[in-house]
N, C-alpha and C positions, 0 to 999 in steps of 0.2 A: 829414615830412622837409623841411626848409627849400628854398626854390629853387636856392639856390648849388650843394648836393650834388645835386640832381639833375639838372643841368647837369654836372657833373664826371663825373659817373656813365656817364653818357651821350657824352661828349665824345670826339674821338679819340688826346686824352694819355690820357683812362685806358684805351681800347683797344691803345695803341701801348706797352704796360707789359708785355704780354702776349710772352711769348716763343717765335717764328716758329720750328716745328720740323717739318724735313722729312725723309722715307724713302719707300721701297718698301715695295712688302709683303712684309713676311721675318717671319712666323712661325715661332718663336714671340716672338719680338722685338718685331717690329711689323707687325700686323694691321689691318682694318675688320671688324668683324661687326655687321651692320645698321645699317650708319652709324655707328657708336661708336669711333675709333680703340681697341685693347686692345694688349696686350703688355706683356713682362718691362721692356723699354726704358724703359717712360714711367713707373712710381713711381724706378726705379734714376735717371733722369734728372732726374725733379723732387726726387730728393734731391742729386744733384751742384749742382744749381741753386741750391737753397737755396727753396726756391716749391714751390706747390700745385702736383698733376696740372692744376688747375682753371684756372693759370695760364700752361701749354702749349699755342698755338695749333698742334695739328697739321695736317701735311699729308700724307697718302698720296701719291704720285703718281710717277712712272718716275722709275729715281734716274736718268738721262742728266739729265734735268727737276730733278732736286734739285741735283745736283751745278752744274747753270748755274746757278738760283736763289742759292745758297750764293755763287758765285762776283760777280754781281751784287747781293749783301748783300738779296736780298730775303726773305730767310729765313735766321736767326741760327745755328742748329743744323743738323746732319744726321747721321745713321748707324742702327744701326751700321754702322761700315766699318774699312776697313784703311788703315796707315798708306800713304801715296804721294807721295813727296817732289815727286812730278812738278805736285801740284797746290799749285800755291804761294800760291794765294788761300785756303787753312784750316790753321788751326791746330790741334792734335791734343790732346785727354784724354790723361788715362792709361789703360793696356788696366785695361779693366770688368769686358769677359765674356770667358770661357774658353770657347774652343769651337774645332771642330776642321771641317775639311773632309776630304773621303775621295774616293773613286772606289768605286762599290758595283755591284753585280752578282747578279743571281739566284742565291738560295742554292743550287739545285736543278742549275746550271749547276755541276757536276764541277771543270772545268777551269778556267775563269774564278774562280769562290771561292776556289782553292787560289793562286791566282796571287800572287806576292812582285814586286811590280815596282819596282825600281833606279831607271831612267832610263826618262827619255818614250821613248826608245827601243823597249823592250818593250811598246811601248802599241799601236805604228805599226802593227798588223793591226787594232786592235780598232776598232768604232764608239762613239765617245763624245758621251754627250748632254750637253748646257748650254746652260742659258739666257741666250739674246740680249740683251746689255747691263748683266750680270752682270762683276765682276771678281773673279778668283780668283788665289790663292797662286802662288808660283813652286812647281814649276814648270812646272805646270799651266799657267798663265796665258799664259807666250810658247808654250808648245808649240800653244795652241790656235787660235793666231793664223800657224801656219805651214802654208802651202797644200797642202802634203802629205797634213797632218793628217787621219783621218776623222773631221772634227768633224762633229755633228749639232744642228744649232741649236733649241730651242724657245723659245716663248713661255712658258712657265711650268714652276713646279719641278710640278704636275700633269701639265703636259702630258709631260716626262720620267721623270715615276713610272710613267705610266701605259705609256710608249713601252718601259719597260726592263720591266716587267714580260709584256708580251703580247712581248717580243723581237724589237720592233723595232729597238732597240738593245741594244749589248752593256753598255757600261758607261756610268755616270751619275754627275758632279760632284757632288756637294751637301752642306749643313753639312749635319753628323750631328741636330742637333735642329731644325735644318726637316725635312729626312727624316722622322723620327720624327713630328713634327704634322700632317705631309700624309700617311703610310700610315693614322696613327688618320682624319684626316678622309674617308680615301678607303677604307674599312675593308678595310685591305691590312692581312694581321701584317706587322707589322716584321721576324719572322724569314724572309719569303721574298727576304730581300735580305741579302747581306752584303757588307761593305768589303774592298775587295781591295786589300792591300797595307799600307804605311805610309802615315798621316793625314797630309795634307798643312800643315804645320806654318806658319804665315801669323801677323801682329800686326793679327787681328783681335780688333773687340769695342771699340775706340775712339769715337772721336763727332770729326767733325770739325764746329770754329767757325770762319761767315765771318769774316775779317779786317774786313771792311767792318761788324761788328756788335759790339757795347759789349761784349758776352760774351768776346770777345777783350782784352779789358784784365784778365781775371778766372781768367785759367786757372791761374795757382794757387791762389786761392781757391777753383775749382770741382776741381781735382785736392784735396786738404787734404777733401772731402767725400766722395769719391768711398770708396767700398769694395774691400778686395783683391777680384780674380776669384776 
């Protein structure tokens, strides 16, 4: 191999070609399993892109943490997420994934399973868990933020599988296909929990791009790639 290309090879214009992509952990989306970024996210993503998975510099890390990064262009991509006009440093995809958020509850819980709830209104006796720094659908989302609330905070969608199941809480935010990949990882059936009520219907499943990054010149280019949900 001549010098010249292995100088290039090596250099940090060819590293900086590489496209900066940041999330949480939201399997089955977007995961680490022994150090490997995985998830549905990253071939769907490196197809929108037009690039190898190979050419994805991922980054796992707290989305409070992604969403600054994004915001400071020090990372190109982020999601998946929901639309939020409030954040005006990214620009949005087309919706990608289909997918649904719920309120769920022990199936074996009588009363709670059967429950049809309207309005956050008929929510206000129950204990609900969600996870700290998570942002959810209306109308979920403001009701959780009002001091009244029995909100119950955790650190992880584990940590609230596990909370709703031993009954220390009553009900539990969560997408239905996280759910689903943390009862298998926690080897809980899926059937000892069901969704109480109507799914909470949100424009999630997007991908938000900094402003501050070239992928922003590209968004229709990258929508034109992209696949119905």
């Amino acid at each position: 191999m001549p010098l010249l290309w292995v100088i290039f090879l090596f250099s940090p214009s060819a590293e900086a070609k590489k496209i900066r992509f940041a999330s949480d952990p939201y399997p089955p989306f977007i995961y680490e399993e022994r150090g490997v970024p995985k998830g549905t996210s990253l071939p769907l993503l490196a197809k929108m892109l037009g690039v190898k998975e190979s050419d994805l510099d991922v980054k796992i890390i707290p989305w409070k943490r992604a969403l600054k990064e994004a915001e400071d262009g020090s990372v190109d991509i982020i999601g998946p997420m929901q639309v939020d006009a409030k954040k005006t440093y990214l620009t949005y995809t087309k919706q990608v994934i289909k997918t649904e958020e719920a309120l769920w509850a022990l199936a074996n819980n009588q009363y709670l399973s059967q429950m049809h709830w309207q309005t956050t209104q008929d929510l206000r006796h129950y204990s609900i868990g969600y996870v700290l720094g998570y942002e959810y659908g209306e109308p979920l989302g403001s009701y959780l933020k009002l001091p009244h609330s029995k909100k119950v905070e955790v650190q992880s969608v584990t940590q609230g599988l596990r909370k709703l199941h031993s009954g220390e809480i009553q009900l539990f935010v969560c997408n239905t296909d996280v759910l689903t990949f943390y009862t298998q990882q926690e080897g809980i059936p899926l059937k000892a929990f069901k969704r109480v009520g109507r799914p909470i219907i949100e424009d999630f499943g997007v991908f938000g791009i900094s402003k501050k990054s070239r992928l922003s010149q590209d968004v229709q280019k990258i929508n034109s790639r992209a696949p119905s949900p």
